[in-house]
N, C-alpha and C positions, 0 to 999 in steps of 0.2 A: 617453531612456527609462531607467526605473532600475530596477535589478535583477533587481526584483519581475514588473517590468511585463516584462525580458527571458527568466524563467524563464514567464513563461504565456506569454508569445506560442511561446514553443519546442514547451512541454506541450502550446497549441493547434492548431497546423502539424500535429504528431504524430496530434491526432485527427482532421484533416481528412484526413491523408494516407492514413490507416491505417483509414479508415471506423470509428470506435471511436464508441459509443452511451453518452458521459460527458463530461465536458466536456475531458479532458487527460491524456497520459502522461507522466510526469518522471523525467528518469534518479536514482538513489540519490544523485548530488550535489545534484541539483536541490531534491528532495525537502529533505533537509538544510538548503540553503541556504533554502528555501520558507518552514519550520517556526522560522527564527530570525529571516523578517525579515515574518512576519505572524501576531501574538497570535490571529487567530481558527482557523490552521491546527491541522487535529487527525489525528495518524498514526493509523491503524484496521490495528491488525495481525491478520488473520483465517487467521493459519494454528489449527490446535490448541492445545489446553491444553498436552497433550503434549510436540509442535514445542515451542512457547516454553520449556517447561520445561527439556527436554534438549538442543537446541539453543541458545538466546539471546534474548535479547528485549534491545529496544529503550526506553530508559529514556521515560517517561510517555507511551509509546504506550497507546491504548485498543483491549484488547483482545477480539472479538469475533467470535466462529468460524463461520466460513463451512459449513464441514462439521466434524463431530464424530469423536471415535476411541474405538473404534476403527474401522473399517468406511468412513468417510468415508461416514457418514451424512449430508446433509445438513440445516441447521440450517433449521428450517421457523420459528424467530423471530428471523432474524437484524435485518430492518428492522425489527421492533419494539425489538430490545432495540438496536441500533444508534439509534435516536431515543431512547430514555434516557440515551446514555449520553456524546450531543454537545448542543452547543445550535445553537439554530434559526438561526444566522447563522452556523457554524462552516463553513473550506473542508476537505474530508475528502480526506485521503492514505491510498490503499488500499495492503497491504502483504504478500504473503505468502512463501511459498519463494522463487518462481520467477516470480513476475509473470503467473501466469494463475488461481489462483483471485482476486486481489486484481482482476483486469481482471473477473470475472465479479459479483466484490462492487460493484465501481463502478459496473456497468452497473443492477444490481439495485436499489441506493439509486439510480442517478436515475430510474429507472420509477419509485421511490416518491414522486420529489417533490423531491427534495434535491438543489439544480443544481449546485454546485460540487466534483463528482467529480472524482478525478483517481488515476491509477494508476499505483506507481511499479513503474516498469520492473526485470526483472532479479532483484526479489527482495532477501530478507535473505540466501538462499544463494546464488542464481546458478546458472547453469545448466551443466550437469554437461560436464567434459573427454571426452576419449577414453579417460578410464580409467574413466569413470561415476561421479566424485567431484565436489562444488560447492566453492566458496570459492574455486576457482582460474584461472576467467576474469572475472567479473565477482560483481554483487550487492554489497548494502548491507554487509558484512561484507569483501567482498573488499577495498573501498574505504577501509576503514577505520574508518569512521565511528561513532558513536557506540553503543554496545552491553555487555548484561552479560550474562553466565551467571550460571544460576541457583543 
């Protein structure tokens, strides 16, 4: 089996285990490693304009907001403007703080039609210590992984 084929069967376990309504969860390595070894992989980071600004963003992620700020309005065109802004064969990597508006982003493109959802786990910040601060048990940044501020 290679690589490829080991990081979805992982992502796929995950969503049968966990009853997820998408095709797959992939940890912040996973993801990484997804994105360099499949040209049609596309990161959808759906935190804020915001978020990305003052916290970081993830180099040629596509970015597209789940809920808006301030207020955490919800985005009433997210799947339309998320189907401009991938193509029709693309597998899409949902992405945000913490791994649950991105789990809710993923669910919502495949009710639209879009089967190769997948959600990565954990977030770009991770989920918060006993002091109530991120970066410092997990998440996409914790990890190291590729990232700039703005």
């Amino acid at each position: 089996m290679s690589q490829l084929e080991d990081i979805l069967a992982n992502a796929k376990k995950r969503a049968v285990d966990q009853g997820l309504a998408y095709a797959g969860a992939l940890t912040p390595k996973e993801a990484a490693e997804y994105l360099q070894l499949d040209n049609t992989a596309r990161l959808v980071d759906v935190r804020t304009a915001a978020e990305i600004d003052w916290v970081g963003r993830v180099p040629g992620a596509i970015q597209v907001e789940w809920q808006r700020y301030p207020g955490s309005v919800p985005n009433t065109n997210f799947v339309a403007q998320l189907k401009d802004a991938i193509g029709t064969n693309d597998t899409l990597l949902f992405l945000c703080r913490s791994g649950a508006r991105s789990s809710a982003a993923a669910k919502a493109a495949t009710e639209a039609g879009l089967d190769r959802c997948y959600n990565v786990l954990e977030g770009f910040e991770g989920d918060k210590n006993a002091a109530g601060h991120r970066n410092k048990l997990n998440g996409w940044r914790f990890h190291g992984l590729p990232w700039v501020q703005s």
